[in-house]
DOZA-405161 format. One line per 3 residues: their letters; for each residue y, x, z of C-alpha. Coordinates in nm, 3 decimals. Last residue first. Layout:
! DOZA-405161
A	Y/X/Z ~ ...
! end
This chain:
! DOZA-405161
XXX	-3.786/1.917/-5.128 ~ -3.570/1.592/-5.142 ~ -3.260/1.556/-5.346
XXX	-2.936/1.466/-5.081 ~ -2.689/1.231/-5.192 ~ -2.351/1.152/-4.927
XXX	-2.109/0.943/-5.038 ~ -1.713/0.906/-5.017 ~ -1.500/0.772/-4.721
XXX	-1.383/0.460/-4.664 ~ -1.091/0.539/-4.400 ~ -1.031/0.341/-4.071
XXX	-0.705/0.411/-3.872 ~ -0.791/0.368/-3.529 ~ -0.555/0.666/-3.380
XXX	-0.862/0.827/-3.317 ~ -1.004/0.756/-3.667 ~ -1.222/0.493/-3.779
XXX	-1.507/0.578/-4.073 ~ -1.676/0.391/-4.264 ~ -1.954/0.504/-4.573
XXX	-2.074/0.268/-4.802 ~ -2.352/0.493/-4.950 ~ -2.558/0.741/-4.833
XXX	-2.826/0.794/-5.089 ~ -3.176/0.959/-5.070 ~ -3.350/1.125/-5.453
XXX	-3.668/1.218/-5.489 ~ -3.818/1.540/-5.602 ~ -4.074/1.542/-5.307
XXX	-4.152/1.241/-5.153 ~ -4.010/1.028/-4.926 ~ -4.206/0.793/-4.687
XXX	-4.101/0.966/-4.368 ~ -3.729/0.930/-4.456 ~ -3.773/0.554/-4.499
XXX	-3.926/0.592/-4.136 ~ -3.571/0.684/-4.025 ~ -3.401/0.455/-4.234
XXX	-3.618/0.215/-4.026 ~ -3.585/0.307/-3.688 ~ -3.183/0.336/-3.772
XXX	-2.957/0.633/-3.824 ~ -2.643/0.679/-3.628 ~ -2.320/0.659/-3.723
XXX	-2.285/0.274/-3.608 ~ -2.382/-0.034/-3.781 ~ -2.652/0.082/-4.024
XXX	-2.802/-0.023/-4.326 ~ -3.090/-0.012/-4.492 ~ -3.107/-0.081/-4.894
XXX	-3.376/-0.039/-5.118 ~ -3.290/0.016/-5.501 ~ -3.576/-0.082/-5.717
XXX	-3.743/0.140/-5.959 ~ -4.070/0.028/-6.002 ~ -4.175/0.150/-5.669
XXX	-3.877/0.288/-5.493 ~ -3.523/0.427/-5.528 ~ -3.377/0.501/-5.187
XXX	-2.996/0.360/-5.080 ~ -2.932/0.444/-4.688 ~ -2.602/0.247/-4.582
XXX	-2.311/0.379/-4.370 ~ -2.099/0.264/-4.094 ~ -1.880/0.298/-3.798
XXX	-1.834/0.694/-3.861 ~ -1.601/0.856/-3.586 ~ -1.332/1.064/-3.703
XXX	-1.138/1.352/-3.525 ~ -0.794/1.518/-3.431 ~ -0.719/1.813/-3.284
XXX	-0.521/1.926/-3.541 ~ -0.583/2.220/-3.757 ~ -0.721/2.033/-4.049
XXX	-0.914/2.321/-4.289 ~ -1.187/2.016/-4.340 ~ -1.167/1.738/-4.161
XXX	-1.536/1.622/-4.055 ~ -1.684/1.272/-4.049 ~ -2.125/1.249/-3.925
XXX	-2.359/1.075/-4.029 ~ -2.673/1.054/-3.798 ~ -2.968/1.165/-3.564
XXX	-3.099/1.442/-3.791 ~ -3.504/1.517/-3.774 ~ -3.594/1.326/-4.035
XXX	-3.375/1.524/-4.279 ~ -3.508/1.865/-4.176 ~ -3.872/1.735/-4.228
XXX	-3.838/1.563/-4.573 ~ -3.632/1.929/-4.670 ~ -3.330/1.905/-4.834
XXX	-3.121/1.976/-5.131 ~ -2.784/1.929/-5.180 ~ -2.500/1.705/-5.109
XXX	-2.225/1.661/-4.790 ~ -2.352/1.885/-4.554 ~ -2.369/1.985/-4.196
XXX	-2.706/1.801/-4.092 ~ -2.573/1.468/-4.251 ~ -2.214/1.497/-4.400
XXX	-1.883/1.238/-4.459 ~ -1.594/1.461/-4.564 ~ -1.266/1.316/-4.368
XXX	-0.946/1.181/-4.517 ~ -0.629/1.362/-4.472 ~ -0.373/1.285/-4.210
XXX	-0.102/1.098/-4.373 ~ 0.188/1.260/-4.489 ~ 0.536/1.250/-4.339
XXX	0.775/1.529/-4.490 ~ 1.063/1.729/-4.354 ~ 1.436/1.764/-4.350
XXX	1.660/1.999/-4.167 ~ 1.929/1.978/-3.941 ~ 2.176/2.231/-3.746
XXX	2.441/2.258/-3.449 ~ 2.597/1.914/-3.400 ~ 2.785/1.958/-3.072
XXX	2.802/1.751/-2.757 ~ 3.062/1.875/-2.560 ~ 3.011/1.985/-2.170
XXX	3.076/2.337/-2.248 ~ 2.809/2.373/-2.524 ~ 2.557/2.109/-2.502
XXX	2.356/2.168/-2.783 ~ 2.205/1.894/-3.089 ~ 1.954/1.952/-3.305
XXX	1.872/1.659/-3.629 ~ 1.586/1.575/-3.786 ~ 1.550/1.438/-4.071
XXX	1.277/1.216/-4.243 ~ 1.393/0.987/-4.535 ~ 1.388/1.169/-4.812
XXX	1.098/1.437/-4.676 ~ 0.917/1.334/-5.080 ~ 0.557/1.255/-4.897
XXX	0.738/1.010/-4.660 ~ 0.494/0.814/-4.486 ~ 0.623/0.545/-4.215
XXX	0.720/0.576/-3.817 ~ 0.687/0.977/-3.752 ~ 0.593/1.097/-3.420
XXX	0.745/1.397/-3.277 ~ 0.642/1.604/-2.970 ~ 0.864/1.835/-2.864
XXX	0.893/2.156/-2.671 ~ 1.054/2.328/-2.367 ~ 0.871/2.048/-2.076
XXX	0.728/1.785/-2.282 ~ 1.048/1.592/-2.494 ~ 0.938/1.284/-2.661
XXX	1.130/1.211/-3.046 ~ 1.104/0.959/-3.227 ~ 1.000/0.830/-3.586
XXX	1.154/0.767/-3.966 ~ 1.485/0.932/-3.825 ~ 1.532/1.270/-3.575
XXX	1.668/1.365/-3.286 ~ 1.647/1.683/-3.066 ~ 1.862/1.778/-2.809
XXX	1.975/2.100/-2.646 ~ 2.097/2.259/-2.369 ~ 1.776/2.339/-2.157
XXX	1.692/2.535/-2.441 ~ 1.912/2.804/-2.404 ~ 2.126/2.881/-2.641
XXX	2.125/3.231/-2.770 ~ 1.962/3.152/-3.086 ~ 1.914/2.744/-3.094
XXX	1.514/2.734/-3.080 ~ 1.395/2.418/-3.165 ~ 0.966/2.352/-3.126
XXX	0.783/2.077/-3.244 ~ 0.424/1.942/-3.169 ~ 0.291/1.671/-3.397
XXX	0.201/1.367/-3.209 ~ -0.040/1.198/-3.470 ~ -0.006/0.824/-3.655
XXX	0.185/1.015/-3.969 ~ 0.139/1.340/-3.986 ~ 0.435/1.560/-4.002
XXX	0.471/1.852/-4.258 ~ 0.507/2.253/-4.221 ~ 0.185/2.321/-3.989
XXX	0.097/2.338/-3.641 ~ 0.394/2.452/-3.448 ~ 0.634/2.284/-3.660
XXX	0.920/2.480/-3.677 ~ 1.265/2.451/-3.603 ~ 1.546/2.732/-3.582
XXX	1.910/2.685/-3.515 ~ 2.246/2.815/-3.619 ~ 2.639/2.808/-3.495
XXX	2.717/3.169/-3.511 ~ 2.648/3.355/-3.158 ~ 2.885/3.452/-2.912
XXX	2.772/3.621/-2.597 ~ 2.937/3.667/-2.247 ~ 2.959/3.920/-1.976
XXX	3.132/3.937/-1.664 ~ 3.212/4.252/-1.413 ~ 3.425/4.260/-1.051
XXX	3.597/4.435/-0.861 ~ 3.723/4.330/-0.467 ~ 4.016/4.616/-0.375
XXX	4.124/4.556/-0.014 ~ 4.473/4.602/0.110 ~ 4.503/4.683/0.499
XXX	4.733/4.428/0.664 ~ 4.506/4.391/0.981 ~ 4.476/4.022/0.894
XXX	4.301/4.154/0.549 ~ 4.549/4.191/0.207 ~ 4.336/4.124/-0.124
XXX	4.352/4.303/-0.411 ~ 4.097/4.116/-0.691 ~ 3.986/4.343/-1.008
XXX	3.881/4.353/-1.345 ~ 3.627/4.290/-1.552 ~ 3.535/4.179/-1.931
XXX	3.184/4.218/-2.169 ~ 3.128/4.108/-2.478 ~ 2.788/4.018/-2.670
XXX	2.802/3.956/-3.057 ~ 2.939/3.771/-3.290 ~ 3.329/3.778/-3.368
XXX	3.671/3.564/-3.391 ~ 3.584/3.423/-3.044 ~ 3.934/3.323/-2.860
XXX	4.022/3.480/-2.507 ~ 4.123/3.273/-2.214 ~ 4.098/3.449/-1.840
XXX	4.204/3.218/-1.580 ~ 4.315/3.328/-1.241 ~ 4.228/3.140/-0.896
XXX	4.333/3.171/-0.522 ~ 4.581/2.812/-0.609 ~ 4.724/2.947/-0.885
XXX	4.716/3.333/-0.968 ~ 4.895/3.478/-1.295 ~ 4.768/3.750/-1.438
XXX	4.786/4.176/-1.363 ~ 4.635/4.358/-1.659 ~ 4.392/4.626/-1.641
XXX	4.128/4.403/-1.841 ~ 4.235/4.149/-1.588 ~ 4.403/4.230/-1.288
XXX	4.412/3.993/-0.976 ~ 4.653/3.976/-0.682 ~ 4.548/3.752/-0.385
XXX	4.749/3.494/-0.281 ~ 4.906/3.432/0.106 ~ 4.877/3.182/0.336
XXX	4.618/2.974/0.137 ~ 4.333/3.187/0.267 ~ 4.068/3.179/0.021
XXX	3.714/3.328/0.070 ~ 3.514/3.341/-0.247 ~ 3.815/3.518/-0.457
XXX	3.909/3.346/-0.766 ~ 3.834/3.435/-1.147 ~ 3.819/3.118/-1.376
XXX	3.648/3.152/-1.723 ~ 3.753/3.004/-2.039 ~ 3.574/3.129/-2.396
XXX	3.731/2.970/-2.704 ~ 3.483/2.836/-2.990 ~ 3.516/3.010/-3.309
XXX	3.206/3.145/-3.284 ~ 2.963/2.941/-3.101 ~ 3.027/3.082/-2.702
XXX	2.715/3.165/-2.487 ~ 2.821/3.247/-2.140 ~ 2.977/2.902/-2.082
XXX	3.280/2.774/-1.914 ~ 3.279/3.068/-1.711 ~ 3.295/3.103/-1.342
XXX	3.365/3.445/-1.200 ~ 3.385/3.518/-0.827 ~ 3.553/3.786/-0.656
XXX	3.352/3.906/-0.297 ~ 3.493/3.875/0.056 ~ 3.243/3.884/0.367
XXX	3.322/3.813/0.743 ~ 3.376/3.420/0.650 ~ 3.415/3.125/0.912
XXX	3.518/2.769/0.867 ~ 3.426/2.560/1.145 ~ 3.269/2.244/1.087
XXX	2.880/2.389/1.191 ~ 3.051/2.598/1.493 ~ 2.928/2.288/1.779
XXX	2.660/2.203/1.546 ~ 2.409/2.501/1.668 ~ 2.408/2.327/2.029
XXX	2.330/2.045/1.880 ~ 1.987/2.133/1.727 ~ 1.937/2.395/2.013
XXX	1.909/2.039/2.202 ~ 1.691/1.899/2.007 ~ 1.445/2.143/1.946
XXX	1.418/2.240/2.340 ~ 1.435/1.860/2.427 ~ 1.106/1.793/2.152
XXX	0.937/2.086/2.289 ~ 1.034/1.964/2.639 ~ 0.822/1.669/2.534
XXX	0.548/1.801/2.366 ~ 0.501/2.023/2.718 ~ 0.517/1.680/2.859
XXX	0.218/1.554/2.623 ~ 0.016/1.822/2.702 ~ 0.027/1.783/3.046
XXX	-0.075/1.429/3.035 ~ -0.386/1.547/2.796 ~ -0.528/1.842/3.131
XXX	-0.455/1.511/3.344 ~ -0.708/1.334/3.120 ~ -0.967/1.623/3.051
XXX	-0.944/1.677/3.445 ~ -1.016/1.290/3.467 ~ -1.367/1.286/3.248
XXX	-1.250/1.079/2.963 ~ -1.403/0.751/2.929 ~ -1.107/0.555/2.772
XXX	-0.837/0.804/2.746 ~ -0.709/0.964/2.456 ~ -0.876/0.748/2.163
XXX	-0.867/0.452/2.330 ~ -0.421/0.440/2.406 ~ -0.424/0.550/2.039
XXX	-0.599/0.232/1.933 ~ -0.964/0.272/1.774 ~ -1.098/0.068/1.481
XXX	-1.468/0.075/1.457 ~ -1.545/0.184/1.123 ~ -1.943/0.272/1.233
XXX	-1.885/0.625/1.405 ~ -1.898/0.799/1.027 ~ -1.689/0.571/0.884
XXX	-1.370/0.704/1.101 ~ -1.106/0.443/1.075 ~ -0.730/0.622/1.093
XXX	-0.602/0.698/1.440 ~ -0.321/0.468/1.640 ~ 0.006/0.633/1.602
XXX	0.166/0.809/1.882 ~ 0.270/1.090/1.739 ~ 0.544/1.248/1.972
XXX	0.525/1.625/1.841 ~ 0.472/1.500/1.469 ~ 0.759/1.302/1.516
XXX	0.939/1.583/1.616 ~ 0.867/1.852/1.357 ~ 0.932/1.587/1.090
XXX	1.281/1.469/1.196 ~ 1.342/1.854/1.240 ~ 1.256/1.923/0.879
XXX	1.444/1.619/0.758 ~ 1.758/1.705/0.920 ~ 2.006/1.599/0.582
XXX	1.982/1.168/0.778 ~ 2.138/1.311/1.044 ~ 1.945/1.329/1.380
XXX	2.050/1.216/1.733 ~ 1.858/0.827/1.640 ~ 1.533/1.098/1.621
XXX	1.568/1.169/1.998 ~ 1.639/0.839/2.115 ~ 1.341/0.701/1.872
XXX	1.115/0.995/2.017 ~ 1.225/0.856/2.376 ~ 1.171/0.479/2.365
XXX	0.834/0.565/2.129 ~ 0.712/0.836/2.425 ~ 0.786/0.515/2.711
XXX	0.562/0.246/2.453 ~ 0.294/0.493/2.478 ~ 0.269/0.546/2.856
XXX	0.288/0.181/2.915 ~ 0.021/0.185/2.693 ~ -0.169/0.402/2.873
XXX	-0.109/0.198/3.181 ~ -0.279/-0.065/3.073 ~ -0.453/-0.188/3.367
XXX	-0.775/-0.173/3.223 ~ -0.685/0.082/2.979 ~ -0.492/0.376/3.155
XXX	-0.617/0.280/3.541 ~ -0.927/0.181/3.476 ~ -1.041/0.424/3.193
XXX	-0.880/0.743/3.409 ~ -1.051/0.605/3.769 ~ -1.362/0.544/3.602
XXX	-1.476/0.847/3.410 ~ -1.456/1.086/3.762 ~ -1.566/1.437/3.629
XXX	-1.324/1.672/3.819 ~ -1.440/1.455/4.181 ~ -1.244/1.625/4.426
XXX	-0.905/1.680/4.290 ~ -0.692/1.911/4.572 ~ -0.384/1.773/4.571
XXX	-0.062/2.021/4.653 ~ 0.267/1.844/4.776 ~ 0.567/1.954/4.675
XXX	0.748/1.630/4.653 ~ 0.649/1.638/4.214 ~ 0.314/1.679/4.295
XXX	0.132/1.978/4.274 ~ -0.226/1.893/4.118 ~ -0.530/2.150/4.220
XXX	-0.877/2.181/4.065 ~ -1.065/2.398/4.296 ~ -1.283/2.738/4.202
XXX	-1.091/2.956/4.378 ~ -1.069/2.738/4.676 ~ -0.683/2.661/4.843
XXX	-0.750/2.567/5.229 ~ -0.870/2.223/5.348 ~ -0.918/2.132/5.722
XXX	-0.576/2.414/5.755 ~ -0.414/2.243/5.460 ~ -0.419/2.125/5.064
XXX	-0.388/1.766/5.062 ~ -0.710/1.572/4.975 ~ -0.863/1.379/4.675
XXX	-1.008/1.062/4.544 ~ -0.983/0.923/4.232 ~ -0.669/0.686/4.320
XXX	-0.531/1.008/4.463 ~ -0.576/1.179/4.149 ~ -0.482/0.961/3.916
XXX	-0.128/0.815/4.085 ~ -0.066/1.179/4.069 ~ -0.111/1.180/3.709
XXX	0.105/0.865/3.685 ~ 0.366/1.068/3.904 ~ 0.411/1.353/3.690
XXX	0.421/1.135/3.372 ~ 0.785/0.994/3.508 ~ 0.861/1.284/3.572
XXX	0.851/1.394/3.210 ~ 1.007/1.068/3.116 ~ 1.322/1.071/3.353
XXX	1.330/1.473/3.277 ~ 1.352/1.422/2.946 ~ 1.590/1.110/2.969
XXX	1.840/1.277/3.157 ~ 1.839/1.587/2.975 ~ 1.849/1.429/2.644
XXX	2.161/1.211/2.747 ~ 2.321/1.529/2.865 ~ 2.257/1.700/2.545
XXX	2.441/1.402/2.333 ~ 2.767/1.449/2.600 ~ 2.751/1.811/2.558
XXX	2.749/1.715/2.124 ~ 3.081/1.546/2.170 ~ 3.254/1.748/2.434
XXX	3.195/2.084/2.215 ~ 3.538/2.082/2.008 ~ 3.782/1.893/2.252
XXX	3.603/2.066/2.521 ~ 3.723/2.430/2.426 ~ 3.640/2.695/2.673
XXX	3.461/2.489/2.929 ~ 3.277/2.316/2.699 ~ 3.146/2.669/2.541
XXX	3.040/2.760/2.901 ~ 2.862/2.421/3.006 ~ 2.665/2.398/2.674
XXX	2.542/2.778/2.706 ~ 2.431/2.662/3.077 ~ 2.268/2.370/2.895
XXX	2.121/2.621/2.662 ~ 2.007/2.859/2.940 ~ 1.829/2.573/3.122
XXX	1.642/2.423/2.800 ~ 1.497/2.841/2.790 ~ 1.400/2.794/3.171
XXX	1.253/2.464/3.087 ~ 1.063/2.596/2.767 ~ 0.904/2.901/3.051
XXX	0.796/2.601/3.324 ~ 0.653/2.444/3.055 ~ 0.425/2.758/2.927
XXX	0.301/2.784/3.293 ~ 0.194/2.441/3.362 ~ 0.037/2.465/3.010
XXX	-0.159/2.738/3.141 ~ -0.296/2.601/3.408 ~ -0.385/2.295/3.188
XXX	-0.595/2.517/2.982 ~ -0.741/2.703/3.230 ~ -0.854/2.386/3.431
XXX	-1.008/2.241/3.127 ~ -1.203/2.514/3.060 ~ -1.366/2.446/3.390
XXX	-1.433/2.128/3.284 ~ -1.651/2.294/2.969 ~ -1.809/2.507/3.150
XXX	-1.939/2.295/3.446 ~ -2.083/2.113/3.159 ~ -1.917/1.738/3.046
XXX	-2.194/1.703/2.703 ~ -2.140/1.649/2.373 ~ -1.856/1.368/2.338
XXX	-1.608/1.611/2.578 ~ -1.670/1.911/2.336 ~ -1.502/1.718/2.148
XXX	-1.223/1.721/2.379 ~ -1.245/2.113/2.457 ~ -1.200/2.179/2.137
XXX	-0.846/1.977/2.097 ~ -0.757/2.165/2.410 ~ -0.804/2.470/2.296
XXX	-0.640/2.455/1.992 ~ -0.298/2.307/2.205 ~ -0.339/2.594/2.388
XXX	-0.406/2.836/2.101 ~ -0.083/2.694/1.977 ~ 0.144/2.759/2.289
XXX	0.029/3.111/2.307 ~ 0.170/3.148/1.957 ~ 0.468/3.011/2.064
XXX	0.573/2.734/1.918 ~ 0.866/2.728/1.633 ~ 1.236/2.676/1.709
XXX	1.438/2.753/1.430 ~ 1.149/2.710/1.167 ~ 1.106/2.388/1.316
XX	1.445/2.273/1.137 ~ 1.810/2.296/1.148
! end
């Protein structure tokens, strides 16, 4: 059982909104406005607890009845309630009197013929019936003395820990949701370091009350006890609910059909258990099969049929079942199953071969299999499942496919069954085309060429997203007399000087890229060929 069975009001949330607005508006400025707010709010939390402890009422009530009636079955979980009780209302009043310790310590007067109710009065009623009329609304030293100074706040804090861990010790370790909802409720945790207010670390006994006006800190105190009858409301529907959670109970009947599988390979035999959902082992239902009564065990038939065919098949029949009133019942039902041929497909999803040093994507498809069911293995490399496909990566090259197969594998009825293979080739991934403004040879203009920041390594018609990075090249120009000058370069882009080599070109001559490097992602380098370019 979770929050969702015993959510807050919506009035109780704009409270609880309120209230968190109202203290920031606290750090702005304490207006008339603002602590009259306060009044409102804690007015009507008065009002919302006094609702949650009529609702706790009617479940202890509930608790009293049902014990009554069988106490073998509900003593257990009325004995965990009571403990709640006592120890909400122990803590609860126990935050009633430190707020009335506040107000009289601040200063204020009984409520009689020298001082009769005020509309516009802050008023306490005390847990004797008394009714305190709160004098000074904006009194900051009374609430930091009393809660800080004298630590009272922490007293306060260390009694909401006793009671959340007696609460949460009530829980099984399956009532997450509820765990949650309540330690939430009772958070007492100190709050994280806010940067913007210097990093100053700030306790949760600081946070809530030093140098709070006092209506802001009686207005908190109330808070925290609705939290607290929350936390008893939550609790105790909680165990309440267990009372009937070991009892076996049913009001609907329906026949249920579990097959082995509902994809058979042919040949295979198909096995499927029939049984009613409900059993009642003093008596067995009938069942008829394809019009034909079978034999019942334990609530359940089995239907066996062997697979001679492919194709999809269907089967049915019907479950008579005789109710407490002894009127016969007729539950029918309907199954289908498919048998397919023991085949598979695999493809490649980029091309027909695997490159060595890439992931190559892969995709099996095993007919009517599903995909869940199957396995993919293969030699020369290994196989990584992501999500419904596959990404192999071959170990050496094997430009024949002799040593590269892979192998599919399904899980048909909890046996592991070879259901196809294939082999394939390992290549390496092809070398790149070395090119300077998007060519590899040609003509070009003095200006274009000058203009370029570097060699660049393409793959040509390669469908992978794979690329090259050139590491370096070397500029060969024929000059006076016929000398070859040389500049070189140590990454894949030109140099200050082959740049003003460029410059110097005339027409009709002839620029050389020689020595060309390239590394590739998966930092295999390749020489790759040159790059000559006749100036125009």
């Amino acid at each position: 059982m979770g929050a969702k069975n015993c959510p807050e009001t919506p009035r109780q949330k704009m409270i609880n909104m309120m209230y968190i607005v109202l203290t920031a508006m606290l750090a702005i400025n304490v207006a008339a406005e603002v602590l009259e707010a306060f009044k409102v709010v804690d007015s009507s939390l008065m009002q919302t607890m006094k609702a949650v402890d009529m609702q706790n009422t009617q479940v202890y009530s509930s608790f009293e009845q049902a014990f009554i009636e069988n106490p073998a079955k509900v003593e257990e979980w009325k004995n965990k309630a009571d403990v709640i009780r006592e120890e909400t209302n122990t803590l609860v009043s126990y935050i009633s009197q430190l707020k009335e310790e506040l107000v009289r310590t601040s200063g204020s007067e009984p409520v009689g013929e020298d001082n009769p109710y005020s509309a516009d009065g802050f008023y306490l009623q005390t847990e004797n019936g008394d009714t305190l009329q709160i004098k000074n609304e904006q009194d900051l030293n009374v609430p930091s003395e009393m809660m800080i100074t004298q630590k009272r706040a922490e007293e306060l804090k260390n009694e909401i820990i006793r009671y959340r861990e007696m609460l949460v010790g009530m829980l099984s370790e399956d009532d997450v949701e509820l765990r949650e909802t309540i330690l939430q409720e009772l958070e007492t945790a100190d709050p994280p370091v806010d940067l913007k207010e210097g990093g100053e670390n700030k306790t949760w006994e600081i946070q809530h009350f030093e140098s709070k006006p006092i209506v802001a800190v009686l207005t908190l105190l109330s808070k925290i006890q609705i939290d607290v009858k929350n936390s008893e409301a939550n609790l105790i529907k909680y165990l309440y609910a267990q009372i009937d959670a070991g009892s076996f109970k049913f009001n609907k009947l329906a026949a249920q059909v579990i097959p082995n599988s509902n994809v058979i390979l042919q040949g295979d035999e198909y096995i499927a258990e029939v049984f009613l959902a409900a059993e009642d082992t003093t008596q067995q239902p009938e069942i008829f099969i394809n019009n034909r009564q079978v034999e019942v065990v334990d609530g359940k038939a089995t239907y066996r049929v062997n697979t001679n065919e492919v194709g999809e098949f269907s089967w049915g029949g019907l479950i008579k079942y005789k109710t407490p009133a002894g009127i016969i019942q007729n539950y029918r039902f309907e199954q289908n199953y498919q048998v397919t041929a023991p085949s598979v497909t695999m493809s490649a999803t980029k091309m027909n071969v695997f490159y060595r040093g890439l992931q190559n994507p892969f995709d099996v498809g095993g007919g009517g299999i599903p995909k869940e069911n199957l396995e993919v293995t293969m030699t020369n490399g290994k196989v990584t499942k992501q999500g419904d496909a596959y990404v192999i990566e071959p170990a050496e090259l094997d430009e024949q496919g002799r040593r590269t197969k892979v192998s599919v594998y399904a899980n048909i009825g909890g046996t592991r069954r070879l259901v196809g293979t294939s082999d394939w080739r390992v290549k390496s991934v092809p070398d790149p085309v070395a090119q300077v403004a998007g060519r590899s040879s040609g003509e070009i203009r003095k200006e274009e060429l000058t203009v370029q920041q570097g060699v660049t390594a393409e793959l040509i018609d390669f469908d992978f997203d794979f690329s090259y990075t050139v590491t370096e090249f070397t500029v060969e120009t024929i000059g006076a007399g016929g000398y070859t000058n040389r500049y070189p370069s140590n990454s894949n882009r030109f140099t200050q000087e082959q740049l003003d080599e460029f410059r110097r070109l005339n027409p009709q001559s002839w620029v050389h890229i020689t020595n060309i490097k390239a590394v590739g992602e998966n930092g295999e380098s390749r020489d790759l060929a040159p790059v000559s370019f006749k100036i125009i």
